[in-house]
N, C-alpha and C positions, 0 to 999 in steps of 0.2 A: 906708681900704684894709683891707681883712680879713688877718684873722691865716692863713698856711699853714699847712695841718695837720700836726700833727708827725707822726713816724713813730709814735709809742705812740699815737697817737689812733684810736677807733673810728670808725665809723659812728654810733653812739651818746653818743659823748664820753666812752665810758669808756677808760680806758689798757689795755691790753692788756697781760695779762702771762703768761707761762710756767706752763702746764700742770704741769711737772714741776716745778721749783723754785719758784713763784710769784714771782719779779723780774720787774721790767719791763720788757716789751720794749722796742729802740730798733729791731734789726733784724731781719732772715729768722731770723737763729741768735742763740740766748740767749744770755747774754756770761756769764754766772754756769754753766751748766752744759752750753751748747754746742747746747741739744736744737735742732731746727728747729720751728719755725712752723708745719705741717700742721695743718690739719682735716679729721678724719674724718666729717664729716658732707657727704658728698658723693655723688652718684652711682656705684655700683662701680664701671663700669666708666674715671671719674675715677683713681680709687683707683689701679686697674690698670695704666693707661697710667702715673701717675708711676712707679708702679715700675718697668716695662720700661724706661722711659725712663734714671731714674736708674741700673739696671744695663747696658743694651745702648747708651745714647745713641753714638753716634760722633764726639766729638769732639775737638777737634782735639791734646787730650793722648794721646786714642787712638792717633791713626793715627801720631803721633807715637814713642808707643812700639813700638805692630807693627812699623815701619819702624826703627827700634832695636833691636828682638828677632834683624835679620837682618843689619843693618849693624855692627853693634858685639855681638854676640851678647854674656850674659852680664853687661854694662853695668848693666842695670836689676835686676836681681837683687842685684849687690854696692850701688849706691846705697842697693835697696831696705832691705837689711841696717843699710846705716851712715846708717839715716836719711834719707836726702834721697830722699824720699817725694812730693813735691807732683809733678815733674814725671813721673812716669810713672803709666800707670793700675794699679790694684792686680792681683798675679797671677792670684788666684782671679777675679776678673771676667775676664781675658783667657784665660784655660785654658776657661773655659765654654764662651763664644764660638768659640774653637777649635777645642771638642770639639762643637761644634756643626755647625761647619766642617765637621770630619771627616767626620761622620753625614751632614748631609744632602749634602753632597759626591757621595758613594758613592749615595746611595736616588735624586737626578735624576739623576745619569749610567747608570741602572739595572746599574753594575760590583755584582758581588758579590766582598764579600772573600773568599772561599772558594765555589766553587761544585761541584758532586757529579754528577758521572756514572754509573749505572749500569746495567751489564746482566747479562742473564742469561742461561745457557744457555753461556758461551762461556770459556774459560780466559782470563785475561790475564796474560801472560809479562814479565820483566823487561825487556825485549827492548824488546816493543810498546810498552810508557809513553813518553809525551811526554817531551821535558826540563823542558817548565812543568808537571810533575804532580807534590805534595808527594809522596801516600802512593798506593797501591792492597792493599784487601782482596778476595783471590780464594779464595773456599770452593769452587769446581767450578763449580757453577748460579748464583752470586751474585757478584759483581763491582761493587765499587766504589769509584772514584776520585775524588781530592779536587784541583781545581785553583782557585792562586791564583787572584786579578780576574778573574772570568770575565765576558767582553763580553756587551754586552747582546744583540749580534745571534747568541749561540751559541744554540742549542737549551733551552727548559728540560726538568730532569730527566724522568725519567719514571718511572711506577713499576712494578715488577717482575712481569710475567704469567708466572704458575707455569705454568699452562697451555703457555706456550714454550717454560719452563724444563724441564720434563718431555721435548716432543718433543725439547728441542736435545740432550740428554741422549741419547735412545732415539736420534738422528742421529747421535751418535758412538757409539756401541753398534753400531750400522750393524743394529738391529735394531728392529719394529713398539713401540709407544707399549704393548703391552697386554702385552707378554713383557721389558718393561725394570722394570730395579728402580728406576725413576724414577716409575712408576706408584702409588708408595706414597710419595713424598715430599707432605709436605706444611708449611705453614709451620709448624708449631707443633712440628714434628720436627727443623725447623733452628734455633726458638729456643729448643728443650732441648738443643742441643748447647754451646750460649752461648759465650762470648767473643768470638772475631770473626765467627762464622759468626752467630750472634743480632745483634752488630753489623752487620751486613750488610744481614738480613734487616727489622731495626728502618727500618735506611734507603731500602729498596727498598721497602718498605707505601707510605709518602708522602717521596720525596726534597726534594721543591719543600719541605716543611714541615722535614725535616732540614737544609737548605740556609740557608732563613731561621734557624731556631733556631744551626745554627753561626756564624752574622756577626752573631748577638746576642751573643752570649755571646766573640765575639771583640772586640765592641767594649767590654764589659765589662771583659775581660780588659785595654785600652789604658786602662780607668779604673785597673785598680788597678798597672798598671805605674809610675805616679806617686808611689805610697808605694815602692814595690820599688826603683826608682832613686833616691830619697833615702836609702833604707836603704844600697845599693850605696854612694852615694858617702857614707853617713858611716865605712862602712869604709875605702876608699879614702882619705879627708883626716878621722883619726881628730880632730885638732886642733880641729875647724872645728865651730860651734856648729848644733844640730840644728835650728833654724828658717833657718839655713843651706840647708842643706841641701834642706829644703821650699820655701824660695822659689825656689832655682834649679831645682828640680823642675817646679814650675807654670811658671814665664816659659820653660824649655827643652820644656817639652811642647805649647805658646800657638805655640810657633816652627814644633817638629818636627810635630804635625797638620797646619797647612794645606798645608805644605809638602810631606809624604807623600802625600796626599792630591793634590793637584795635580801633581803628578809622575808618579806612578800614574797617575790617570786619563788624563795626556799620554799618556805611554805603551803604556796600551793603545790607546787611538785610532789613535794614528798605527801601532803595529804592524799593525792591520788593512788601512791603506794600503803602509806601508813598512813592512818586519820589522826591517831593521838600525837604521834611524834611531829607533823604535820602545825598542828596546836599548840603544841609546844614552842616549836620556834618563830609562832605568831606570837606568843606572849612575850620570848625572849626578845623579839622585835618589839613590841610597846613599849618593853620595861628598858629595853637599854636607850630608845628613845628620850624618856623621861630621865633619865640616869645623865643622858647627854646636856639636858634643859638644865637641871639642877647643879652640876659642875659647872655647867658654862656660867650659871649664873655665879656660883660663889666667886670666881677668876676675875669675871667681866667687873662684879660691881662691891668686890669686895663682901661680900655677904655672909651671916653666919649658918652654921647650919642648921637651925632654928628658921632663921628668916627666909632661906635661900628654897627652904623646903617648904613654906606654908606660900611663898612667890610661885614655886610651881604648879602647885595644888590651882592655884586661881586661876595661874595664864596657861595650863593645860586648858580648863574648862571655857577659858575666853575662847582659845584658839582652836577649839572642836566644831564650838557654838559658830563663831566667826564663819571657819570654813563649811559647814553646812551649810548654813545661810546664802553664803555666799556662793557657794557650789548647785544647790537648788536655783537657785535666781541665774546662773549664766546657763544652767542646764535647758531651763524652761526657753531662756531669752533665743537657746540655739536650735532647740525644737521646735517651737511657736514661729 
């Protein structure tokens, strides 16, 4: 009977041994310095797939902890901290995925996070604004409005015909196009007057291109909101160690993406059928938001619920403030 081959056995009968350390191998991972068994001489596109795989694979420690993230909020973040590490998958690989979530979430349901209205020629009054309407810039002839999720079945923007802007003008003048002082506007004279009325006009050249560049730069802004809330909460639990703090940062933002994100999107949908039900599960989406903050926090930092509750109150308000700010200033930086 023939001898089985050992596991250090080649193809050739040589032992096989570690690239990195030179010991010999017995298994997949080297016993002396841990590395793995890979060969790089393979076809790229080989190469490629192991890595997607080893990063996105879905298995069954995954779905293990997403279903964790929401049931026990905060759970895997404190284990993650005191070590017991095997059973949940690592944060930065779930906040990826997440953020991935988010993205293409938002790009197939064609919702924009921010979407831009504007017209020209027509005054817009405090009055006329929606309730779903953040802001509006009205210079006279230039008008424009910024609304959250806009559905995919509204209109897209359009951009701004001076040529209208002039008659609409000369139409409330209640006089001919050739004897109004509208006759002498032109763009380059409303983006010498700068600040918002240049803002304006920046945005009315190509809105569709304004509109995309603000939900870049808005989902940018949900990147660096993940440092901004670790910082938050190491003020808030000054005690608590700063890799603390970044692990619950990534496993709470792994949770809160998909979860934004599908909520949102419920909720515009259905408000296009139903308005009220619609609003509903826009609130249900805030409040299990904050439900999620407030768990994660008593788990994370041991907190009472007393304290875990008057923590959320504040790093809600930080983390609105934050991202506004923040979200305004890469919106401007992307349009300007």
């Amino acid at each position: 009977m023939s001898k089985p081959a050992s596991d250090t056995d080649t193809t050739d009968g040589m032992t096989r041994r570690c690239t990195n350390c030179d010991a010999p191998l017995t298994r997949t991972y080297c016993s002396v310095c841990g590395q793995k068994d890979v060969s790089l001489d393979r076809p790229a596109l080989a190469l490629l797939r192991d890595v997607l795989d080893g990063f996105f694979s879905l298995d069954g420690k995954f779905w293990r902890t997403v279903f964790g993230l929401y049931r026990h909020p905060g759970r895997a973040a404190r284990e993650f901290v005191d070590g017991r590490r095997a059973r949940n998958s690592p944060p930065v690989r779930l906040y990826v995925i997440a953020a991935l979530v988010f993205v293409l979430g938002f790009q197939a349901s064609g919702i924009a996070l921010i979407g831009i209205h504007t017209e020209g020629g027509n005054l817009v009054s405090g009055a006329d604004l929606g309730q779903s309407e953040l802001a509006a810039v009205s210079t006279g002839p230039v008008n424009v409005r910024l609304h959250p999720f806009r559905p995919p079945w509204s209109d897209d923007p359009v951009p701004i015909n001076w040529e209208a802007i002039r008659a609409a003008i000369a139409a409330r003048e209640g006089v001919p196009l050739s004897e109004s002082s509208a006759a002498e506007i032109s763009e380059q004279d409303m983006l010498q007057q700068g600040g918002l009325v240049a803002l304006a006009v920046l945005v009315g050249r190509d809105p569709l291109a304004a509109e995309r560049s603000a939900n870049l730069a808005l989902n940018q802004a949900m990147l660096a909101m993940v440092v901004l809330f670790a910082v938050f909460n190491a003020v808030l639990h000054p005690r608590a160690r700063l890799v603390t703090h970044i692990v619950h940062s990534l496993y709470f933002h792994a949770a809160l993406l998909p979860w934004t994100a599908i909520s949102a999107i419920a909720a515009v949908f259905i408000t296009g059928v139903w308005a009220v039900l619609g609003t509903v599960l826009g609130i249900v989406g805030m409040g299990g938001a904050l439900i999620l903050a407030w768990k994660s926090d008593r788990a994370v930092y041991a907190s009472s619920w007393y304290g875990a509750s008057l923590r959320v109150v504040v790093l809600t308000l930080l983390y609105l403030i934050a991202f506004l700010a923040l979200a305004i200033a890469l919106v401007l930086m992307a349009i300007l």
